[in-house]
C-alpha positions in Angstrom: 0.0 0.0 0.0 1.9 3.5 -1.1 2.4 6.5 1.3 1.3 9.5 1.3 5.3 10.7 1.0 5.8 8.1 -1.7 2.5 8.5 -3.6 3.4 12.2 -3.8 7.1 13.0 -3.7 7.7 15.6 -6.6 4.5 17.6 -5.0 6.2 17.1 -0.9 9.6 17.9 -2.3 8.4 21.3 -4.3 6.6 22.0 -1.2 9.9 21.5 0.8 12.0 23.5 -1.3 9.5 26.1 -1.9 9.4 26.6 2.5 13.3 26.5 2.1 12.5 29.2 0.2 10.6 31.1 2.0 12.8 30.8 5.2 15.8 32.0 3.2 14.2 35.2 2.5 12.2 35.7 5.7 14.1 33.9 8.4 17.3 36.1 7.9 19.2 33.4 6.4 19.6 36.3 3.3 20.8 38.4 5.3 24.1 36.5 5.9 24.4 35.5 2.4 23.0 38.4 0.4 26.3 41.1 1.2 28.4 38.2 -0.4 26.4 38.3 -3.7 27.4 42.0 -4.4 30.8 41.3 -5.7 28.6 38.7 -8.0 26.4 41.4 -9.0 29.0 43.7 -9.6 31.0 40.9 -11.9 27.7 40.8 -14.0 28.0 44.8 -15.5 31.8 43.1 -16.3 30.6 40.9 -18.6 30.2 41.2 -22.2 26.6 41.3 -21.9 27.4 43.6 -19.4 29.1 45.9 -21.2 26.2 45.5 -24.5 23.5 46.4 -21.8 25.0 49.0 -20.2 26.2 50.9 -23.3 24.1 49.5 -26.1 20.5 51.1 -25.6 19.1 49.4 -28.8 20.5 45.9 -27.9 19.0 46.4 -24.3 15.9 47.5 -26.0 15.5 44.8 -28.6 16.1 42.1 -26.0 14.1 44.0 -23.5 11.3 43.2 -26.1 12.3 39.6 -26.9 11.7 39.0 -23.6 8.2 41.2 -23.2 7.0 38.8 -26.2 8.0 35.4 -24.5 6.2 36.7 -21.4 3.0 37.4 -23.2 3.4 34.2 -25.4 4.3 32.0 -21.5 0.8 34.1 -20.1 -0.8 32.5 -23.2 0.4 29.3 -22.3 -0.5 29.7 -19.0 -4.2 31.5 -19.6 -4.8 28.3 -22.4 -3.9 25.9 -20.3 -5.5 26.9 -16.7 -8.4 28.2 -18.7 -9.1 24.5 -19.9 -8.4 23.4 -16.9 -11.5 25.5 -15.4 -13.5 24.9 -18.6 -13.5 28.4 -19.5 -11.4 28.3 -22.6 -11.0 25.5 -25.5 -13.4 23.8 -24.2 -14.0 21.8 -27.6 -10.8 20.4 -27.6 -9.8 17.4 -25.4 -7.5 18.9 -22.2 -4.8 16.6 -22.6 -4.2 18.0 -26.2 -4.4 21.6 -24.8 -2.2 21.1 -21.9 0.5 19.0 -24.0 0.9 22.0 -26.8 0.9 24.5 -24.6 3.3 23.2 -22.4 5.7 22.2 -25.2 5.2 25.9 -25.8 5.9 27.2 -22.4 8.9 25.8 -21.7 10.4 27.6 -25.4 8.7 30.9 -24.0 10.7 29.8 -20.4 14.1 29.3 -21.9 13.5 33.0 -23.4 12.7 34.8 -20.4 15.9 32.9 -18.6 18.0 33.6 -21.8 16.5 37.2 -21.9 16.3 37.9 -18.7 20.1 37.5 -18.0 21.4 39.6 -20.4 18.9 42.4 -18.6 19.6 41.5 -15.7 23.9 41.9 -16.7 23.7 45.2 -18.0 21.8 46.7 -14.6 23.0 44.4 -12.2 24.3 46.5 -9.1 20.8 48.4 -9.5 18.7 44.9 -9.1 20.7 43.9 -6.3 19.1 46.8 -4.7 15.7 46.4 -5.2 14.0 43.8 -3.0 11.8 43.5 -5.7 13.9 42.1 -8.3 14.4 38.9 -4.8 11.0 38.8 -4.8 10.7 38.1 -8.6 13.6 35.6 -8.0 11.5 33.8 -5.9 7.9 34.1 -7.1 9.9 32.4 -10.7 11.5 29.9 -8.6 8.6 28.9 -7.1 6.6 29.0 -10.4 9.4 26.6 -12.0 8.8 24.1 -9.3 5.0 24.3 -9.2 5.0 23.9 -12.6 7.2 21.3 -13.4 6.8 19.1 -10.1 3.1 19.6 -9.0 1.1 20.8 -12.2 2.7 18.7 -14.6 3.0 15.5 -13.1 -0.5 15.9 -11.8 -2.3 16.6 -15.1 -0.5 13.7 -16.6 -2.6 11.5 -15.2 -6.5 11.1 -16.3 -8.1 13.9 -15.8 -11.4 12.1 -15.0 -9.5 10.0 -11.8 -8.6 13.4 -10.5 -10.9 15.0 -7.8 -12.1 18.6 -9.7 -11.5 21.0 -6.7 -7.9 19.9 -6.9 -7.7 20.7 -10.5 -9.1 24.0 -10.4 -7.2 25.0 -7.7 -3.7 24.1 -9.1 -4.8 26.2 -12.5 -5.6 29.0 -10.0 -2.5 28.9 -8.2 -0.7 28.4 -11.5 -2.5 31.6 -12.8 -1.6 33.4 -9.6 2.1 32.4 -9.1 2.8 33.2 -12.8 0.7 36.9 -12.4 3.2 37.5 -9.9 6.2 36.6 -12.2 5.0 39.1 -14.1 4.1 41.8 -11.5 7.0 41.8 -9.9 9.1 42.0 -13.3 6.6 45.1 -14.1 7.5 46.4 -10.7 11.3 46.3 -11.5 10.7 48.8 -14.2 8.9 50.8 -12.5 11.4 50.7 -9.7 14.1 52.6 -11.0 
């Protein structure tokens, strides 16, 4: 007969990590580690992306824009998908189909934002160290990676049917909600400075 930790390992581990978390950045454990990331930060505006960033306004520009369009195209991903999941959206085509395009989709629109986000993140470096914002962001997209790859995913691989619907809505409304905040708090950045 299966336990609870082994039936549901990838969720329990998320969860764990996603506390870790949490702790880190509200138990003071950043506080110790985060004057050691400055010389880090500081290396970034060193690098060749960098430099481009920092002198370059059209190359910050264009991949500022890259990145804006791999956001909206991961929200689309995200709004197709969860929408399905609550039966507000697609509903003539079979879940599984929506949620396995889509998420074949969102993981290209991921890599960009990553990819993208970098290079921002090079050429303004010591100014994001300073914003709490820019942690926060850090960890609302850390915690979105996890809940989407080691709760959502694995759960809507099974049948749909076998699952009970309350959990189903609620992981497309947390998935909806963590990956608003990704979003907001990346808004916030620009407006932070």
């Amino acid at each position: 007969m299966p336990t609870f930790l082994s039936e549901y390992s990838r969720t329990v581990s998320a969860a764990a990590v996603i506390v870790l978390l949490l702790l880190f950045t509200y138990g003071g454990w950043m506080d110790s580690v985060y004057p050691g990331l400055l010389g880090v930060f500081e290396w970034l505006e060193t690098t060749p992306f960098g430099y481009i960033g920092k002198t370059w306004g059209a190359a910050f520009a264009f991949v500022e824009a890259i990145h804006l369009i791999g956001l909206a195209v991961l929200g689309g991903c995200v709004i197709a998908s969860d929408g399905r999941l609550l039966n507000l959206v697609l509903t003539d085509v079979p879940a599984q189909t929506v949620f396995d395009r889509t998420h074949r989709v969102f993981v290209w629109a991921l890599v960009t934002l990553l990819a993208t986000g970098v290079f921002m993140a090079c050429g303004v470096a010591t100014k994001i160290y300073y914003l709490p914002v820019y942690w926060y962001k850090m960890l609302a997209l850390g915690a979105g990676m996890l809940f989407h790859f080691y709760i959502r995913k694995p759960l809507l691989g099974h049948d749909l049917s076998q699952l009970n619907p309350v959990v189903t809505r609620l992981v497309a409304i947390a998935s909806i909600l963590v990956w608003f905040l990704v979003a907001a708090a990346g808004r916030w950045i620009g407006f932070s400075g």
